[in-house]
C-alpha beads as a LAMMPS data file, in Angstrom:
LAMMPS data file: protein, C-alpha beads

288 atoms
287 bonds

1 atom types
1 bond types

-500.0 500.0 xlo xhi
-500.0 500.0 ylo yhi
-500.0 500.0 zlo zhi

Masses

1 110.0

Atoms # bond

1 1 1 -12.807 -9.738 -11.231
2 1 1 -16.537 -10.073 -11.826
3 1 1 -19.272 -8.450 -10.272
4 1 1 -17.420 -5.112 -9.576
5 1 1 -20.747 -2.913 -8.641
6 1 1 -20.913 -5.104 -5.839
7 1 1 -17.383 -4.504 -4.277
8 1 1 -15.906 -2.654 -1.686
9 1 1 -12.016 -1.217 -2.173
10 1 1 -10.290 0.545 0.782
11 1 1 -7.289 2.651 -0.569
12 1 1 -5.006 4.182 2.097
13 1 1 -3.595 7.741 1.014
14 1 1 -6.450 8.240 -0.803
15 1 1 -7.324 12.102 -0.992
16 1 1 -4.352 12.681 -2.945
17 1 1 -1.744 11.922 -5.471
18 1 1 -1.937 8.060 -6.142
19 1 1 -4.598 6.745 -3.753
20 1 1 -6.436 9.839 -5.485
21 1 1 -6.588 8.290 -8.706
22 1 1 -6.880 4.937 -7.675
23 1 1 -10.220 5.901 -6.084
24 1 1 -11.499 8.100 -8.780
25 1 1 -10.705 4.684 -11.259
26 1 1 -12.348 2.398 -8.895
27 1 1 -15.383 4.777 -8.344
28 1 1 -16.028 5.031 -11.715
29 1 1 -16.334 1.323 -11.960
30 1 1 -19.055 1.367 -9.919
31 1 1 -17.047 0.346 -6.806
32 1 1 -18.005 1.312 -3.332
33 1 1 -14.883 3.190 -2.428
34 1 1 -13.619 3.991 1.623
35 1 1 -11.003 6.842 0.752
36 1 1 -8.867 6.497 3.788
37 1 1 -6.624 8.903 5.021
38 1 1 -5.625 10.682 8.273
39 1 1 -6.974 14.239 8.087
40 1 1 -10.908 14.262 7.981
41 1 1 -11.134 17.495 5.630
42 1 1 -8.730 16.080 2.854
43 1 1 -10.710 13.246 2.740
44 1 1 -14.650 14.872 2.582
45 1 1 -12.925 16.867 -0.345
46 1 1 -11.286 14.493 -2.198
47 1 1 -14.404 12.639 -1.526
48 1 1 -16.311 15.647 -2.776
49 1 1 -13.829 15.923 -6.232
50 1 1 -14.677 12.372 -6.498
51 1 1 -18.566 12.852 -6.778
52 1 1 -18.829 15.411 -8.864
53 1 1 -16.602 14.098 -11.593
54 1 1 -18.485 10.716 -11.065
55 1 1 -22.161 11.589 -10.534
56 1 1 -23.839 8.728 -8.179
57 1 1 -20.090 7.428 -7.233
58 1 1 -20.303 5.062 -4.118
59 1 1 -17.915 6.443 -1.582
60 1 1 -17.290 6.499 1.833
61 1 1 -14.946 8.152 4.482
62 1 1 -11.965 6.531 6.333
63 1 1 -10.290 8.037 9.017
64 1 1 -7.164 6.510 10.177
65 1 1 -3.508 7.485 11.391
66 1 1 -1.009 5.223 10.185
67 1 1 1.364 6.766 12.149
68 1 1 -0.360 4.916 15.189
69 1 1 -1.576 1.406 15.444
70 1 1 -3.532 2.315 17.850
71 1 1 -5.360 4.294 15.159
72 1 1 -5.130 1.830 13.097
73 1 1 -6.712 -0.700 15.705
74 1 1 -9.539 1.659 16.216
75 1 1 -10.449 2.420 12.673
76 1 1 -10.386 -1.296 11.680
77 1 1 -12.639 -2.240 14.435
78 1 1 -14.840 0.422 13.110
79 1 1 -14.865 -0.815 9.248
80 1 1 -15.903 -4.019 10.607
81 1 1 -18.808 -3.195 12.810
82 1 1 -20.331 -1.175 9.362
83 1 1 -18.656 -3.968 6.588
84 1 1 -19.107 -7.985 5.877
85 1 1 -16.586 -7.898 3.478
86 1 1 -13.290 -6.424 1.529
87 1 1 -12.893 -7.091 -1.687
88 1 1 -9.924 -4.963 -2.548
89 1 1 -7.411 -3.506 -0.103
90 1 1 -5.041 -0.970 -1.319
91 1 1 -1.762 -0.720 0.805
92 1 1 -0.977 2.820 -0.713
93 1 1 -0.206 5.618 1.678
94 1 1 3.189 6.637 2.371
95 1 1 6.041 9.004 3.517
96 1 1 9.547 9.595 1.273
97 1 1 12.647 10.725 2.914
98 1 1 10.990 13.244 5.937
99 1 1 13.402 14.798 8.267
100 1 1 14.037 12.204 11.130
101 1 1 11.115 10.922 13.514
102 1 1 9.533 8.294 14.899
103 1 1 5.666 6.627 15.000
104 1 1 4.036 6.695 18.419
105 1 1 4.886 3.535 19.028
106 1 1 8.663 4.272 18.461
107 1 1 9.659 2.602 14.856
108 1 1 11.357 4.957 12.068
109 1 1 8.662 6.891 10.205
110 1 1 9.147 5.938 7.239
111 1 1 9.186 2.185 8.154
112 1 1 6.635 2.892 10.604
113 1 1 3.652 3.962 8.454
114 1 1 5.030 2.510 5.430
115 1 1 5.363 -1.082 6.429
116 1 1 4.502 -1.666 9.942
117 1 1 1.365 0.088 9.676
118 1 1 -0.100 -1.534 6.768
119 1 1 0.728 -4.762 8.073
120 1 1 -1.015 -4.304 11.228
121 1 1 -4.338 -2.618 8.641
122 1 1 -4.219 -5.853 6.909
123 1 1 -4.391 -8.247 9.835
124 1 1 -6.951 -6.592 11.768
125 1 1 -8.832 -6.756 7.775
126 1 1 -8.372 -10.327 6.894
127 1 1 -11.535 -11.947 8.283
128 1 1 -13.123 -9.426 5.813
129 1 1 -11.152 -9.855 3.070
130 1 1 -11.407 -13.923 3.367
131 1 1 -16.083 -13.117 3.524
132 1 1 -14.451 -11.823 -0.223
133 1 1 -14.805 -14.564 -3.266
134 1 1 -12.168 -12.490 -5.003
135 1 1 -10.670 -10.423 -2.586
136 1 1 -6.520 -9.242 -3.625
137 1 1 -4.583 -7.313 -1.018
138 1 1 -1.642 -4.827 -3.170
139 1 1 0.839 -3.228 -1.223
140 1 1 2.724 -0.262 -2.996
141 1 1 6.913 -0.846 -3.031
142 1 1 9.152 1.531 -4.804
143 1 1 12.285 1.078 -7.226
144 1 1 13.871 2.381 -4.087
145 1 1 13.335 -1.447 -2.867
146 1 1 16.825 -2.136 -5.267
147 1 1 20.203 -2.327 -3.602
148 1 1 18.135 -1.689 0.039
149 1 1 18.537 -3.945 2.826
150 1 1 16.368 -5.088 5.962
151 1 1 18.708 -3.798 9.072
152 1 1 17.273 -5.364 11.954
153 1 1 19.368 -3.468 14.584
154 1 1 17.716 -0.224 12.796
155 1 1 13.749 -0.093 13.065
156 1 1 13.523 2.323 15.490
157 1 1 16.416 4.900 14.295
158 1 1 18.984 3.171 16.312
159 1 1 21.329 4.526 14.274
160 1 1 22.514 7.874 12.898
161 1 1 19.360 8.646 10.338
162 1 1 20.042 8.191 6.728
163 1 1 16.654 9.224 4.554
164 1 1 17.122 7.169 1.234
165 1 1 18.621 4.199 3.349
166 1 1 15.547 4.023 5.523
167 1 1 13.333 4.637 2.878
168 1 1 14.549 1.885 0.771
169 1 1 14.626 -0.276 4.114
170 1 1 10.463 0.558 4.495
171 1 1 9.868 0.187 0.646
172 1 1 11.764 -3.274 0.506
173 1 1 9.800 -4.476 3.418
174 1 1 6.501 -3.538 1.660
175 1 1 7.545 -5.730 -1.135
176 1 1 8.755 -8.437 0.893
177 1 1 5.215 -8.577 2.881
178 1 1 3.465 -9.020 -0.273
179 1 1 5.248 -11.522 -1.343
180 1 1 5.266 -13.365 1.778
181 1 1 1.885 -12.623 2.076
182 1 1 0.916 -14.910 -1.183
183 1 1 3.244 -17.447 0.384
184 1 1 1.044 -17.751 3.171
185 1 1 -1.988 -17.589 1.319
186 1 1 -1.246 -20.531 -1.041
187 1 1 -0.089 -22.774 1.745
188 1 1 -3.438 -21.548 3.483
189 1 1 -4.651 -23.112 0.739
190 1 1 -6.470 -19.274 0.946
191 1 1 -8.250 -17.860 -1.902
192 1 1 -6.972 -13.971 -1.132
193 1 1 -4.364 -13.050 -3.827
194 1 1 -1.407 -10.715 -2.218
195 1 1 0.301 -9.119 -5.358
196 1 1 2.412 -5.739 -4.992
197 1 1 3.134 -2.491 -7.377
198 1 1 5.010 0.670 -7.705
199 1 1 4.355 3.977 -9.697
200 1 1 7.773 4.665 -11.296
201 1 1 9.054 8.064 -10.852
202 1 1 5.298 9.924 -10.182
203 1 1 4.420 13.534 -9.314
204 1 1 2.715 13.326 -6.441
205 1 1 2.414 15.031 -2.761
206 1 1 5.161 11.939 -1.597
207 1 1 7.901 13.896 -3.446
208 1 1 7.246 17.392 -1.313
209 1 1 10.502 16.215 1.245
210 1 1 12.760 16.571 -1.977
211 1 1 14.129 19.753 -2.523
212 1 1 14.976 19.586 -6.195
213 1 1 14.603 17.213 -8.928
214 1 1 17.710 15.502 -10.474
215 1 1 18.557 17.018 -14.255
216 1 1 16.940 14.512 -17.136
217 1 1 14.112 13.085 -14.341
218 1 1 11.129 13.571 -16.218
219 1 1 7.680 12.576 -13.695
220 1 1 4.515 10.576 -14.828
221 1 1 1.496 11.894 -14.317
222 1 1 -0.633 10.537 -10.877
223 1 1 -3.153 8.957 -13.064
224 1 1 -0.381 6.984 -14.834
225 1 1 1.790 6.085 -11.741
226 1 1 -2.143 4.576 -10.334
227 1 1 -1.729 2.584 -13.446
228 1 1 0.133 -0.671 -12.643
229 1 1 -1.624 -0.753 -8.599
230 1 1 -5.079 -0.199 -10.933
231 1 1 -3.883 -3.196 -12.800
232 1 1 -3.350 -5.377 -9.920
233 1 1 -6.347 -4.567 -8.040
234 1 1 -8.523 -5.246 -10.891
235 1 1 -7.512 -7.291 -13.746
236 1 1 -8.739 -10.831 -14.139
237 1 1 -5.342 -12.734 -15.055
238 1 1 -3.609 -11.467 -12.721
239 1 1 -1.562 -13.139 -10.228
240 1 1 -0.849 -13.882 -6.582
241 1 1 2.792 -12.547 -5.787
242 1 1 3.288 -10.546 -9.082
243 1 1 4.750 -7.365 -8.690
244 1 1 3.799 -4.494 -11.612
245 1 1 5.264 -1.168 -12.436
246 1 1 5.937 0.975 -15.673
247 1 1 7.185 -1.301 -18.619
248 1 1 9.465 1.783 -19.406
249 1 1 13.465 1.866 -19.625
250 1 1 14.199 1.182 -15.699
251 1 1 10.302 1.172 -15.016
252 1 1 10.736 4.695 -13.931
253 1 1 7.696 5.745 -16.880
254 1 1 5.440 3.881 -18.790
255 1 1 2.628 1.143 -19.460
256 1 1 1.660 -1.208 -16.737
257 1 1 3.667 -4.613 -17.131
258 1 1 5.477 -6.972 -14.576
259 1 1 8.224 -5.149 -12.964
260 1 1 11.893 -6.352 -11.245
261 1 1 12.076 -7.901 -7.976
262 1 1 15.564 -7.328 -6.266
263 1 1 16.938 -10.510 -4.866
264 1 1 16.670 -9.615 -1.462
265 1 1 12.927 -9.432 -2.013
266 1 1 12.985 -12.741 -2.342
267 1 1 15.130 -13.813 0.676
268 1 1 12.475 -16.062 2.440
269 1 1 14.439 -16.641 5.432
270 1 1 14.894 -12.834 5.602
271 1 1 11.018 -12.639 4.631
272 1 1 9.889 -14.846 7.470
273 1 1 12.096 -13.105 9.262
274 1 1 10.708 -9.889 9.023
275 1 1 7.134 -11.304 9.230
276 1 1 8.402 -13.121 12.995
277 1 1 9.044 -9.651 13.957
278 1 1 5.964 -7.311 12.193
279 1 1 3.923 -10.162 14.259
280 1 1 5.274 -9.515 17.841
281 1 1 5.454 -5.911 17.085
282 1 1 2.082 -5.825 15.759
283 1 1 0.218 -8.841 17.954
284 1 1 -1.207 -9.982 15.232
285 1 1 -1.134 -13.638 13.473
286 1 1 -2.463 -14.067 9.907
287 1 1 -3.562 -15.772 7.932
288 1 1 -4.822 -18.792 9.754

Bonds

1 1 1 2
2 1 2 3
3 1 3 4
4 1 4 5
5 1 5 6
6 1 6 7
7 1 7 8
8 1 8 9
9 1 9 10
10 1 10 11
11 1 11 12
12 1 12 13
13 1 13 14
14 1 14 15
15 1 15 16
16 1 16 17
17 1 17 18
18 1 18 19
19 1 19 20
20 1 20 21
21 1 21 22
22 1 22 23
23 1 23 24
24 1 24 25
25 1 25 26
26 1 26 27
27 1 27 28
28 1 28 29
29 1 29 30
30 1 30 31
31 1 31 32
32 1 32 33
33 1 33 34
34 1 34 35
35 1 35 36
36 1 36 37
37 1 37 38
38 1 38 39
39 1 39 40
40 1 40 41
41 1 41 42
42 1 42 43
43 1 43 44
44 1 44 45
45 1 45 46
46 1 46 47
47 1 47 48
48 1 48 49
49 1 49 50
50 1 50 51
51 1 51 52
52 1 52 53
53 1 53 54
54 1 54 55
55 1 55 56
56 1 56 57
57 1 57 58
58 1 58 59
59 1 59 60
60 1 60 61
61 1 61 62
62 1 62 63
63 1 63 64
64 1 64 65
65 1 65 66
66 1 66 67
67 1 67 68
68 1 68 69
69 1 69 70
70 1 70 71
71 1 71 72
72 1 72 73
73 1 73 74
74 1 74 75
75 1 75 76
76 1 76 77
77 1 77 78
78 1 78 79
79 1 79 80
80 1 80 81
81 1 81 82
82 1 82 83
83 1 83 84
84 1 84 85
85 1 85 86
86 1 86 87
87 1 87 88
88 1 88 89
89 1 89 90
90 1 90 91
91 1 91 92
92 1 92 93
93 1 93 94
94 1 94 95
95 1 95 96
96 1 96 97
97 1 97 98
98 1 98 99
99 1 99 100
100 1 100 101
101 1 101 102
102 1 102 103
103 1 103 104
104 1 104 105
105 1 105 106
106 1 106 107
107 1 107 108
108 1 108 109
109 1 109 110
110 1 110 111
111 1 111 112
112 1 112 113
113 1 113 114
114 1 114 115
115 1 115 116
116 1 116 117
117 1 117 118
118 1 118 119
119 1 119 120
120 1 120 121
121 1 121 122
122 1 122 123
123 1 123 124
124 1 124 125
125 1 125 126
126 1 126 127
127 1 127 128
128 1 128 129
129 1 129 130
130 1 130 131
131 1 131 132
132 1 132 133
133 1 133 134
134 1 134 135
135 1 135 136
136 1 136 137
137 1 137 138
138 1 138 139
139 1 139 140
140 1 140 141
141 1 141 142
142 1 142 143
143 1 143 144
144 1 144 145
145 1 145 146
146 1 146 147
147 1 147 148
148 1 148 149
149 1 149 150
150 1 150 151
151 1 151 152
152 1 152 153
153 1 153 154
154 1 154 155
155 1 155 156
156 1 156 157
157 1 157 158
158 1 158 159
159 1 159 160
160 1 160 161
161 1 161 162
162 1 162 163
163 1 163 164
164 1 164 165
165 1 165 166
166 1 166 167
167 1 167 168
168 1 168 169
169 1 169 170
170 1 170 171
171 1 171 172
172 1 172 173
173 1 173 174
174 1 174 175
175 1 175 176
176 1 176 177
177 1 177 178
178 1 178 179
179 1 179 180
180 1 180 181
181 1 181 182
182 1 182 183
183 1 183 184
184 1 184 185
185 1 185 186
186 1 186 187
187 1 187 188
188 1 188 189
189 1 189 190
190 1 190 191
191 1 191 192
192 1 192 193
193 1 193 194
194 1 194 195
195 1 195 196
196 1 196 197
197 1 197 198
198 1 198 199
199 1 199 200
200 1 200 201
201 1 201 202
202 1 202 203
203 1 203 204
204 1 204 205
205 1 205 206
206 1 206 207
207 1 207 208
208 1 208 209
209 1 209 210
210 1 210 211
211 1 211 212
212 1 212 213
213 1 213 214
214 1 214 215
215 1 215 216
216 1 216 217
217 1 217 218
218 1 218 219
219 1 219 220
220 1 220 221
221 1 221 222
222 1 222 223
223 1 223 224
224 1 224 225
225 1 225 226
226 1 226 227
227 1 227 228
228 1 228 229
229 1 229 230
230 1 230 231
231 1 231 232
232 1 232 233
233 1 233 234
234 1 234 235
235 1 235 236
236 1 236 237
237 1 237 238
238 1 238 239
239 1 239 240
240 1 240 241
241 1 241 242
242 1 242 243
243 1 243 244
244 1 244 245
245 1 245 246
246 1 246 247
247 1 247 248
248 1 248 249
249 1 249 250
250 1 250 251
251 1 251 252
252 1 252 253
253 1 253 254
254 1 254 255
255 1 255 256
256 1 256 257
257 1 257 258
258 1 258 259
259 1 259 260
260 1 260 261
261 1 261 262
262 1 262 263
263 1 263 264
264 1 264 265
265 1 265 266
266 1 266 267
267 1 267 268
268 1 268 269
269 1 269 270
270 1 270 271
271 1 271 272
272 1 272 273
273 1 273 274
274 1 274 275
275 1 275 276
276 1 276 277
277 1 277 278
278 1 278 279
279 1 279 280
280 1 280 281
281 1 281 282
282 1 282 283
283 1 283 284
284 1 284 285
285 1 285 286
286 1 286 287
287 1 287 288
């Protein structure tokens, strides 16, 4: 990407673990950085960490509840009353096997803020991102995507709750958006690339739900796990509808390279699908 002084990147999940990093990288590229996340005093710190390891660092506060779209709504209406464009939007934030619950508007948690959510962030952000010459769009998935399925009859914990099934449900869906977001872009004939990433197996504040760590699982460091998203966002020869993650055995640790989609991540009936219902669920069409 050129010009990167003169870019804006919104990360979601951004005063900790992942989205941390990810805007600590960015920042010290001379990015203008809006570290997003739901609780106002997380964010002015991490904001706050930010600075001082990166005197002059361009950043800026987001507030926004992904467990809400009406939140979501509000705080995009917001960004683009104060922004004319989006270079880089960073589909990050997340929740990993919590005890059962639902959003406020009634869909699974984890699918909730995982998927639905960022879906509905993107769509009310996609005039901005288009004002963007370069702008890219990555939505975090998880290995977790392989051997999950998209149950229809199961968004909004219609059935008895299982945490690793509905998990890999919201992380497959994540990857399925991105890539049916670049399948919509190209027939668009738009210039926004949609790629996706995942962090491998990552210490971070995502894994406080598990109570123990399986013998032999050894966990990258945040900074690492940013890596491949970092890669994505940023890079110049990267593409529209990759998908990166550790180059390691089973891309659980590692360097940044192009990681394994699961073949249901590239269902497109099941993709268009999914994007049929995220619109009526959402109200909102993109891109047109």
């Amino acid at each position: 990407m050129t010009n990167m002084k003169q870019q804006t990147a919104l990360i979601t999940g951004a005063n900790t673990g992942l989205g941390f990093e990810m805007a600590l990288k960015l920042a010290e590229q001379g990015i203008h950085v809006v570290v997003a996340g739901r609780n106002r005093d997380k964010v002015q710190a991490a904001i706050k960490e930010i600075g001082d390891a990166v005197p002059g660092a361009s950043l800026e506060p987001g507030i926004v509840d992904l467990n809400s779209l009406a939140s979501v709504k509000e705080f995009a209406e917001g960004f683009c009353k104060n922004h004319q464009q989006l270079d880089i939007l960073i589909n990050n934030a997340g929740v990993m096997v919590p005890p059962a619950g639902r959003t406020e508007d009634g869909f699974e948690t984890q699918f909730g803020v995982n998927f639905v959510a960022h879906f509905a962030l993107t769509g009310h952000l996609f005039n901005l991102l288009n004002a963007a010459p370069e702008a890219r769009v990555v939505s975090l998935s998880s290995i977790a995507h392989r051997g999950a399925s998209i149950d229809f009859d199961n968004f909004r914990l219609e059935k008895p709750y299982d945490q690793w099934r509905e998990y890999g449900q919201s992380k497959l869906a994540d990857l399925m958006f991105a890539l049916e977001l670049d399948r919509r872009l190209r027939a668009a004939g738009n210039h926004i690339l949609s790629l996706a990433a995942h962090p491998g197996v990552s210490q971070t504040e995502l894994t406080r739900n598990l109570s123990n760590v399986p013998p032999g699982i050894s966990m990258m460091a945040p900074a690492d796990g940013a890596a491949p998203a970092l890669v994505a966002a940023t890079f110049p020869d990267v593409a529209g509808g990759q998908y990166w993650g550790p180059d390691g055995p089973d891309e659980r640790a590692g360097k940044p390279g192009l990681a394994v989609v699961d073949p249901a991540a590239v269902l497109e009936g099941e993709a268009a699908r999914l994007w049929a219902w995220a619109e009526k669920a959402t109200g909102l069409r993109y891109p047109t």
